[in-house]
C-alpha positions as CSV (number, residue, x, y, z in Angstrom):
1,X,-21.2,10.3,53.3
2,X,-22.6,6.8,52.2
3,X,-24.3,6.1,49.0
4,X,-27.6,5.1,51.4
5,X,-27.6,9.2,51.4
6,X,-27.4,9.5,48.0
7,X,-29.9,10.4,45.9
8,X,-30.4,7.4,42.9
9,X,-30.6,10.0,40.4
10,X,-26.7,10.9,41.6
11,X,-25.8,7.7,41.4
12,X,-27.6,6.6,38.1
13,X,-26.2,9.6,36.6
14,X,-22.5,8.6,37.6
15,X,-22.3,5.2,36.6
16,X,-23.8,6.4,33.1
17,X,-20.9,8.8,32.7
18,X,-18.3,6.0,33.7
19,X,-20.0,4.0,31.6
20,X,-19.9,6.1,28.6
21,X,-16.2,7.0,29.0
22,X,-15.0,3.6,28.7
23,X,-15.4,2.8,24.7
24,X,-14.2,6.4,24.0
25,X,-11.0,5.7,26.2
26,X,-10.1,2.2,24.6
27,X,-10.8,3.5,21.1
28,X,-8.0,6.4,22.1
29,X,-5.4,4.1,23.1
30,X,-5.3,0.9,21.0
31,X,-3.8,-2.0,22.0
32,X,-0.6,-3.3,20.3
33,X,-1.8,-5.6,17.6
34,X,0.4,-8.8,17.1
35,X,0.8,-10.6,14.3
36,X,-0.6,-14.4,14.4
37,X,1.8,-17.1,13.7
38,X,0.0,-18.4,10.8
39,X,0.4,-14.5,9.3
40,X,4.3,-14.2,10.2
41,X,4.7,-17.6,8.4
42,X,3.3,-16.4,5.2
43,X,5.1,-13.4,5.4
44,X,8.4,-15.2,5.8
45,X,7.1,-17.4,2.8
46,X,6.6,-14.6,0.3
47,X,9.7,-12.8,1.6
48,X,11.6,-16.2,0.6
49,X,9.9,-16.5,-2.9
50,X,10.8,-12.8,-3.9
51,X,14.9,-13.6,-2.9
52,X,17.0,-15.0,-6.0
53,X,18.4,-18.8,-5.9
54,X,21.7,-19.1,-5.0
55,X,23.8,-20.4,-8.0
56,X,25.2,-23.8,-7.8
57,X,29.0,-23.6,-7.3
58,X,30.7,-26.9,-8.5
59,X,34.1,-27.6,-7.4
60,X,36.9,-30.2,-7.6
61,X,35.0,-32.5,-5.1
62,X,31.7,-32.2,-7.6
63,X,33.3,-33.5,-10.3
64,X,35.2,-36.3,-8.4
65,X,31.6,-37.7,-7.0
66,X,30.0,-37.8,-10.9
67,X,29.5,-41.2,-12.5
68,X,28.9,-42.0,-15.5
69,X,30.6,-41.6,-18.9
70,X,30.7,-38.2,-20.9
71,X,28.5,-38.4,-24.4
72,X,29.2,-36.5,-27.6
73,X,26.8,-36.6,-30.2
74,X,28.2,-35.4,-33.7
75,X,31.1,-36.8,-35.8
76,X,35.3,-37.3,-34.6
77,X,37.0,-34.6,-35.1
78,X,39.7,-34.8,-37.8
79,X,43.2,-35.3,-35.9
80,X,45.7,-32.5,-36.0
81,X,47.5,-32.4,-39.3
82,X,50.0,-29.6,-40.6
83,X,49.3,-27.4,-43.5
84,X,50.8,-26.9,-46.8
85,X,53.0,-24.2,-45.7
86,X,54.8,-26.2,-43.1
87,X,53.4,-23.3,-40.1
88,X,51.3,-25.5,-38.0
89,X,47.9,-23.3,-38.2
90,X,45.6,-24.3,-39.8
């Protein structure tokens, strides 16, 4: 049977129902939906503000690399004298 034999009634009516189907299928099965690259880097960005700073660690090395001199404000301590009672403490 060709579609010359067909009535155009038949075949209007078919391609209307094929027609038809097709935005009720796709809104069934959605497509994945991926995340833009701009998106996933603002993502990360917030992710990285929420995190807590790591805590500077200073070791040995640290304090071999500083320059400079050490300043104390306030007046020289009093040296180490003994009290009255001969003990030592003060």
């Amino acid at each position: 049977m060709s579609l010359r034999n067909l009535p155009v009634s038949t075949i209007a009516l078919t391609l209307a129902t094929l027609l038809a189907t097709v935005p009720v299928v796709a809104r069934q099965a959605p497509a994945p939906q991926q995340e833009s690259v701009v998106d996933a880097a603002r993502k990360a960005k917030e992710q990285q503000k929420n995190q807590p700073k790591a805590a500077k660690v200073y070791t040995n090395d640290d304090l071999a690399n500083l320059k400079g001199v050490v300043s104390v404000v306030g007046q020289t301590p009093a040296p180490d004298t003994p009290d009255k009672s001969g003990s030592g403490r003060r």
